[in-house]
C-alpha positions in Angstrom: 44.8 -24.8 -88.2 45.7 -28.6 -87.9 46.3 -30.4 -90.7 43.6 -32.9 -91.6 45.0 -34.4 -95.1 45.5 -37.7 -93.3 41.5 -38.0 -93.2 41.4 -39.0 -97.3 44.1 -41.8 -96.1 42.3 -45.4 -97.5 42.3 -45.9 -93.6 38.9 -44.1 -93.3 35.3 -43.9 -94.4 33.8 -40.6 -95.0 31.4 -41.0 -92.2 35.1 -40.3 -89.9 35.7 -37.7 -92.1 32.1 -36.0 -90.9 32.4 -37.2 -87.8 35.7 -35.2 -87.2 34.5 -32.0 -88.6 31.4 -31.9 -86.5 33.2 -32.6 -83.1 36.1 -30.1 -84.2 33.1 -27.5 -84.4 31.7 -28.8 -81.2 34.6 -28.7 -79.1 36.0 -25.4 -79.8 32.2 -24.4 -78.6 31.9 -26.4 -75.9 35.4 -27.9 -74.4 38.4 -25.7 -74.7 37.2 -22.8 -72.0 37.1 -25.9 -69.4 39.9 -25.8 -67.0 41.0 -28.4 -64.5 41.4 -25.6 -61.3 38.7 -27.8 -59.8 39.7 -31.1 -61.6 36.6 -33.3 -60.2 34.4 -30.5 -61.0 36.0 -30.0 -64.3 35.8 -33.7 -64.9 32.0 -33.7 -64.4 31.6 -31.3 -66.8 33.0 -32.7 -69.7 31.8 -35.6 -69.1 28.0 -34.4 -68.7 28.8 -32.2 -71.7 30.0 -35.5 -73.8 26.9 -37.3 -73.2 24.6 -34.6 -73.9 26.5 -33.9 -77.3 26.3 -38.0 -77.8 30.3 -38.2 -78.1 30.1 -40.9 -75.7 28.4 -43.3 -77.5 31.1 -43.6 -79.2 33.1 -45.7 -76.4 30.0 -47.8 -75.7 29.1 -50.8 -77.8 25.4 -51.4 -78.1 23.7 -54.1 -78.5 24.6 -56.1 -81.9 27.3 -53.1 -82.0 31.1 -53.2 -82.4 33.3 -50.1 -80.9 34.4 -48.4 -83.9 38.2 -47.9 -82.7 39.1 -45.7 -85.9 36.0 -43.3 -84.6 37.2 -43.6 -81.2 40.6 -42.3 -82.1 39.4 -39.7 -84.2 37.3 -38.4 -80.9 40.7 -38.2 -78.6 42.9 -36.8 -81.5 40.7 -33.8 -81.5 39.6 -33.3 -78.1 43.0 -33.7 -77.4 43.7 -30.8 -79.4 41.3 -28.6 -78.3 41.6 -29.7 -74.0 43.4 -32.6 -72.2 40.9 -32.7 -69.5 37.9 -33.8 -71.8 40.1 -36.4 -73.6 40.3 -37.9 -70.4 37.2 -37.5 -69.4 35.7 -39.4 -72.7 39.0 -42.2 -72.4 37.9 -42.8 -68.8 34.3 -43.1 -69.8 35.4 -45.7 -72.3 38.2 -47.5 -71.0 35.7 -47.9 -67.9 32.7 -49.1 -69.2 34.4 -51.3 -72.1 34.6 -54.6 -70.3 31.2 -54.3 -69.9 30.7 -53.2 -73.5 32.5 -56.3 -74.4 32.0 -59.2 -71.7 28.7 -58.1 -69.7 25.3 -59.8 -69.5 22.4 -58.3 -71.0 21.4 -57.2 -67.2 24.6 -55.4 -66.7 24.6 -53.3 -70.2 21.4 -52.6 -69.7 21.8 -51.1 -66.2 25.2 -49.1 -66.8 25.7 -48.5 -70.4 23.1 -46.1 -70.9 23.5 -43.9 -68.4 27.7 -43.8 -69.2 26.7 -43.1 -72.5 24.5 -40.1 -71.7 27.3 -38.4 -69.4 24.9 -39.8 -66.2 27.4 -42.4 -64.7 31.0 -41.8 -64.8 33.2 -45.1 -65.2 36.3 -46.3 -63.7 39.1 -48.9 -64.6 40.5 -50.3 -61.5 43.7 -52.6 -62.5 46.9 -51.2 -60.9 48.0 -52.0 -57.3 50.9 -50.7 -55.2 52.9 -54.1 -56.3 51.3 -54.7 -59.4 51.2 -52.5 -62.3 52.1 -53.9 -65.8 52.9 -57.3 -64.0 49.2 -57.8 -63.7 50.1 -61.7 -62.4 51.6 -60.1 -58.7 47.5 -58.9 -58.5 47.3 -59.1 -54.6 43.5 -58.1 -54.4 41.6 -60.9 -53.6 38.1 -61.7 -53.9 36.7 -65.5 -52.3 33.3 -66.3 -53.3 31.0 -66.7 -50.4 27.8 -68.1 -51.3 25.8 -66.0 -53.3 28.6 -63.0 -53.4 31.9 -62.1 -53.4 34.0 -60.9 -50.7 36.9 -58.6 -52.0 39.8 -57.4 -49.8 42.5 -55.5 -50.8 44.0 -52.4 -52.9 44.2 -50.8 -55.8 46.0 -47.5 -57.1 46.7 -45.0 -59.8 43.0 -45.6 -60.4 41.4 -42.8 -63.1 38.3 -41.1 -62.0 38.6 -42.5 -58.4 36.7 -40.6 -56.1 34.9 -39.0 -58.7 32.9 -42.5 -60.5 29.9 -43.9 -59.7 31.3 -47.3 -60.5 34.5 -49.2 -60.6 35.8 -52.5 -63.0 37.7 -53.6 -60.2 40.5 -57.0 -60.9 40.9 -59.3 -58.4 42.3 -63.1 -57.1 40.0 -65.2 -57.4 42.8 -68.3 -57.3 41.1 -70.7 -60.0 44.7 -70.8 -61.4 48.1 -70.1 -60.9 49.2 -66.5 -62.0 47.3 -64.3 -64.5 44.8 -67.3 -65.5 43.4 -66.5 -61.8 42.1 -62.8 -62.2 38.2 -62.2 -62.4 36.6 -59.1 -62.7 33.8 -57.4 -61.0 31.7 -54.4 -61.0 31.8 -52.2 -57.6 29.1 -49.6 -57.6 30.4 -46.6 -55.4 28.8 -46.2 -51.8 29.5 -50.1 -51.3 29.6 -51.1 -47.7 33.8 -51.9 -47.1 34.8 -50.2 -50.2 36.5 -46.1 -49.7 38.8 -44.3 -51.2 42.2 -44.1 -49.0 43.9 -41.1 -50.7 43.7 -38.8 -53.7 47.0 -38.5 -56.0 47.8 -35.5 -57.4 49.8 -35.2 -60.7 51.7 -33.0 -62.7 48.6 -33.0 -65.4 45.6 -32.8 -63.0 43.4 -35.8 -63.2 41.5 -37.4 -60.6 43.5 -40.4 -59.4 42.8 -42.4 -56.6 44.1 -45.2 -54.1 41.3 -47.4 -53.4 40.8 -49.9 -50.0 38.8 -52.8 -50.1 38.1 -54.3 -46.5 35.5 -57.6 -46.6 33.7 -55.2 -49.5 30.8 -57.7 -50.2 29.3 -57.2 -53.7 26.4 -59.9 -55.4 28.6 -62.9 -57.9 26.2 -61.2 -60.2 28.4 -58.1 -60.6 31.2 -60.6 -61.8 32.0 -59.4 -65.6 32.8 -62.6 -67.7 33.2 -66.2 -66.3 35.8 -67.1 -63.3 39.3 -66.7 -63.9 38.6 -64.7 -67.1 39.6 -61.4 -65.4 42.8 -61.0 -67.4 41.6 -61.9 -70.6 38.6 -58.8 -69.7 41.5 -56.6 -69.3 43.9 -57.5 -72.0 40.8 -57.0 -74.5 39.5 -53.7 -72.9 43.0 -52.5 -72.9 43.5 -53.5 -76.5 40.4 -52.0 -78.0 41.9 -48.3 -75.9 46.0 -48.7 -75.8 45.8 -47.9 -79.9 44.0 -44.6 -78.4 46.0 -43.3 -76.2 48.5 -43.4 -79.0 45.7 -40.9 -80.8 45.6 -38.7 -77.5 49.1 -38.8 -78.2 48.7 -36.9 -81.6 46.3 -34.5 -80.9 48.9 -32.6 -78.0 51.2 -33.2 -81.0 49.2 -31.8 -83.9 49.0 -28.9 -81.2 51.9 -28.5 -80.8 52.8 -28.2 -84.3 50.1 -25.6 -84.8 51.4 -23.3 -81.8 54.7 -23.6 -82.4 54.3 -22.5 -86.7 52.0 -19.8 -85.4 54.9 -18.6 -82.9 58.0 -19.1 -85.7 56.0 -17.6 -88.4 55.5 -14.4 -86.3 58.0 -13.9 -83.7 60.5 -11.2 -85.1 63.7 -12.0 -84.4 67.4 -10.3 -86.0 65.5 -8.3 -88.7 63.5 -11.6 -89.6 61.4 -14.0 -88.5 62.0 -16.8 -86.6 61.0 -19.0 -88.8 64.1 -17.9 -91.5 66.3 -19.9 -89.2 67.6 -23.0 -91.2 67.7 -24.2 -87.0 64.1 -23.8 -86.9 62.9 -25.0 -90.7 65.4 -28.6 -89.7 63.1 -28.6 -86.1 60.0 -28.1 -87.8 60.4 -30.6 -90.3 61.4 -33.2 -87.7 58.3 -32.4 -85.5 56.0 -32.7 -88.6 57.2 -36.3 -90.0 57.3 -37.4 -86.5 53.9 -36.8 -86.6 53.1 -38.3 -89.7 54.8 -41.7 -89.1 52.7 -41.5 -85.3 49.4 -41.3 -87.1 50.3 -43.8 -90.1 50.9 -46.3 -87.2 47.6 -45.2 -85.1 45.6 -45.4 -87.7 46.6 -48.6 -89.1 46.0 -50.1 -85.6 42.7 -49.2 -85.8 41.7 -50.1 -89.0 43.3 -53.4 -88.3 41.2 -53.9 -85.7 38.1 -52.8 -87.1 38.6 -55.1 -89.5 38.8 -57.8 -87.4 42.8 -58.5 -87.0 44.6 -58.8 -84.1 46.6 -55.7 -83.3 48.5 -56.5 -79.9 51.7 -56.0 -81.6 50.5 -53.1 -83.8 48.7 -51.4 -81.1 52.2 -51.4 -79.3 53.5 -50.1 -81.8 51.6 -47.2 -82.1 51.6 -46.2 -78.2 54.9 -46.7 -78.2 55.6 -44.5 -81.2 52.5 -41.5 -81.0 53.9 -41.1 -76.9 57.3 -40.7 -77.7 57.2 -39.2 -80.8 54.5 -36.5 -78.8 56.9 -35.8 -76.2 59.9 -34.8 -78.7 57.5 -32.5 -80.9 55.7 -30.8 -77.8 59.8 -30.6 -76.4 60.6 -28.9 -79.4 58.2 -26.7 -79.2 58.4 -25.6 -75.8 62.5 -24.7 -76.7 60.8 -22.7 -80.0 58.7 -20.7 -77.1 61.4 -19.9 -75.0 60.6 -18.6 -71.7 57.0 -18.2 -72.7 57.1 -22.2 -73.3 57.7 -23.0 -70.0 55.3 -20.2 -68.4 52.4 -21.5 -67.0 49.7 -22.2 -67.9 51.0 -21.3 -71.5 49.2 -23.9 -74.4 53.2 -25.4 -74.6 53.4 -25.5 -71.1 50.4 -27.4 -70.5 51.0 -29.9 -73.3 54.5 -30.7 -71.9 52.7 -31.8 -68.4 50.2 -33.9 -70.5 52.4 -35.9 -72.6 54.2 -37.1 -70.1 51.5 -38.9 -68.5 51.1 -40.7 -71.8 54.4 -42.0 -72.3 53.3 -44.2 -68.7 49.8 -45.3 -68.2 48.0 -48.6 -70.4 51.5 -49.9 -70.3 55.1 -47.7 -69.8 56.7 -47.4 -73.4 59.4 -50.5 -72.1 56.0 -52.6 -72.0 55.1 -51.9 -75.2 58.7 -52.8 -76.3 58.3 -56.2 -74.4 54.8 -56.9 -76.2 56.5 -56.1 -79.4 59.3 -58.7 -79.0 56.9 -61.3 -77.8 55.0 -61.2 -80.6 57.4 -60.7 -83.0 59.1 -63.9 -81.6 56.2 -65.7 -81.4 55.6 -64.9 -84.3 59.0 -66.3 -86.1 58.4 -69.3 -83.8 55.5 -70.1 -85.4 56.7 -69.7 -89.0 59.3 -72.5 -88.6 
């Protein structure tokens, strides 16, 4: 049983409190039998199982609404728990509608948020190129306005959902500026005349990944998302509102983790005792546990900062940074604790170990996050003198 006396920490309201225990219930009902054998099936699934549970509207912003990032944390701690696959599957769902959610017109909410929100549309985030991954200014993918559209040529990759969503925020050159201050960004419904998918990417925790080809992919200046040259700042925001998520993700494997591996030392008989007895094992277990602790105090103030209406780059840096690495220590240790069971697959330990390690990389690699940290903390000091 995880523990869940952080929930009465002054970070939350009771509603989170409510809202936790009800999706706990949900999801052991609902998520943890689906497997990713048949990840694009799989993925379709939880996602049409979010929406019709109304998990999802969650990640969407309404109209007059604000994302409630402490409720969207809550949401991936526990579904990470239960299943990796449906965290990603809600994250994706999020992350790829939440430029939208925060810089579309009326006519582009109204058209795609809905239908996200009930599990109808699945949502994609399309940043990362071959050249360009947390050096967003080497963008290569171009888009040149050509009357009343946009003509976009070019590549994309490491894309979430790809091949699997119906549409994709897709970042591109549009050159009013040198560098990152020349970005827009652009809906791309899929089925678009010049736009395919050029290869499927498997990884070592199956999600569906994607490269993506754009060849004189003509889409209506309408489906621009915010005004020219405003791409980056799109981005930076969406990423801002889910990077302090990912650190949650992060904590659920962990808080799983912890609860296999007590279940295991409590249990496993061992030298005419437990395994658990071991002053080796009682020193591991209390490392795993504050780890986990100092992870969510970090989270959680992330997102109660920015609930509140702070600014959180640094803090949400923090907290990747920390939940990610932290997560892959604890779910380490207790793979070792299993022994040859942990590394057997398809074993709970086993598959946590491929899914952290994911983590620790995508929204920005834990050395980004130490880069934003020092930038702000120097910026910071610079601006104090």
């Amino acid at each position: 049983m995880a523990d869940k006396s952080y929930l009465a920490w002054p970070f939350f309201d009771g509603r989170h409190a409510d809202l936790e225990a009800a999706l706990d219930g949900w999801a052991g009902d609902h998520v943890r039998g689906v497997h990713g054998h048949d990840v694009d099936a799989g993925c379709r699934q939880l996602v049409r199982l979010l929406g019709e549970g109304g998990w999802l509207r969650h990640a969407i912003a309404g109209d007059g609404e604000a994302i409630d990032t402490r409720a969207i944390c809550l949401i991936r701690e526990t579904l990470a728990r239960h299943n990796g696959l449906a965290d990603f599957a809600f994250a994706m769902q999020g992350l790829g509608a939440g430029a939208i959610s925060l810089f579309g017109t009326a006519e582009q909410r109204e058209h795609y948020l809905p239908r996200v929100a009930r599990g109808e549309a699945i949502a994609a985030f399309a940043l990362s190129e071959p050249g360009a991954g947390s050096d967003v200014a080497a963008m290569q993918c171009a888009a040149r306005l050509d009357g009343d559209a946009y003509v976009l040529d070019g590549e994309k990759t490491w894309i979430s959902n790809g091949g699997i969503a119906d549409f994709y925020i897709v970042f591109a050159r549009t050159g009013e500026a040198p560098g990152a201050r020349g970005i827009s960004a652009f809906i791309v419904d899929a089925g678009t005349k010049g736009f395919e998918i050029a290869e499927r990417i498997e990884v070592i925790a199956p999600h569906p990944l994607a490269r993506l080809r754009f060849d004189n992919c003509r889409i209506p200046a309408s489906q621009r998302i915010g005004g020219a040259g405003q791409g980056f700042k799109v981005a930076m925001a969406t990423l801002d509102v889910f990077r302090t998520s990912v650190a949650a993700a992060a904590l659920g494997f962990a808080r799983r983790a912890m609860d296999e591996a007590l279940a295991h030392a409590t249990t496993r008989r061992m030298f005419g005792g437990v395994l658990s007895d071991f002053q080796l094992t009682q020193a591991k277990l209390a490392e795993m546990a504050t780890r986990i602790d100092a992870s969510a105090l970090l989270t959680y103030r992330a997102a109660w900062q920015r609930d509140r209406g702070g600014k959180v780059t640094k803090e949400a840096a923090m907290a990747k940074m920390t939940a990610t690495e932290s997560a892959q220590q604890v779910i380490d240790a207790a793979v070792q604790m299993f022994g040859g069971l942990g590394v057997t697959s398809g074993h709970p330990a086993e598959q946590l170990y491929r899914e952290i390690r994911a983590l620790r990389i995508y929204e920005g690699a834990t050395e980004v996050q130490q880069l934003i940290i020092a930038r702000e903390l120097l910026r910071e000091a610079k601006e104090s003198t």
